[in-house]
C-alpha positions as CSV (number, residue, x, y, z in Angstrom):
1,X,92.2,98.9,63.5
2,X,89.4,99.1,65.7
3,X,90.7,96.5,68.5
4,X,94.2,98.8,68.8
5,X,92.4,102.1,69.1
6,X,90.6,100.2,72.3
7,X,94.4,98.8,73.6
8,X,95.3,102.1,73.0
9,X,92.7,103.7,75.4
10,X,92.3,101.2,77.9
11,X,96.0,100.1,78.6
12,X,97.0,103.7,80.3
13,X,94.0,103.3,82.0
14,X,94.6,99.9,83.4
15,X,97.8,100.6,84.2
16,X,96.2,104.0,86.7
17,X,94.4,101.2,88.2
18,X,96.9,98.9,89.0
19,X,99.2,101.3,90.8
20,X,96.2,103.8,93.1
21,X,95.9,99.4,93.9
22,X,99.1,98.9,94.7
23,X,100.0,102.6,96.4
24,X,96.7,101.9,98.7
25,X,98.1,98.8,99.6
26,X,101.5,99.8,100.7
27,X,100.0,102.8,102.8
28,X,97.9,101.3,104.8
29,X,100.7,98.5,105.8
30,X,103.2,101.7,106.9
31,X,102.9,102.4,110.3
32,X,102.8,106.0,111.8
33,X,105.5,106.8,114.0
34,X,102.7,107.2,117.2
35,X,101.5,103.8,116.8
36,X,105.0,102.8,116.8
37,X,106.0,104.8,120.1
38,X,102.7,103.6,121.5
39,X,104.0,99.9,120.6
40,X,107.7,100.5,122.1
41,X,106.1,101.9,125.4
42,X,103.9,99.6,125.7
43,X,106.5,96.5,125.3
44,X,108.7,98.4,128.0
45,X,105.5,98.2,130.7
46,X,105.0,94.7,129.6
47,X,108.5,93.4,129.7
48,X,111.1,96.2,131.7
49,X,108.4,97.3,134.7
């Protein structure tokens, strides 16, 4: 009785964890869309000019 009261607590809490994890993740790989003007002016100096 004792060891589902703890799954019972824990398991939301784990599951919190997993996805701030997984949101943090995916944010920091999406690019703004400055740095990605910066990176399509800067390929047309490099390669047009």
């Amino acid at each position: 009785m004792v060891m589902n009261h703890g799954i019972i607590i824990f398991t939301p809490f784990f599951a919190v964890l997993i996805g701030f994890i997984f949101f943090a993740i995916l944010k920091k790989r999406k690019r703004s869309a400055k740095s990605i003007y910066k990176l399509i002016d800067d390929l047309e100096k490099k390669y047009i000019y």
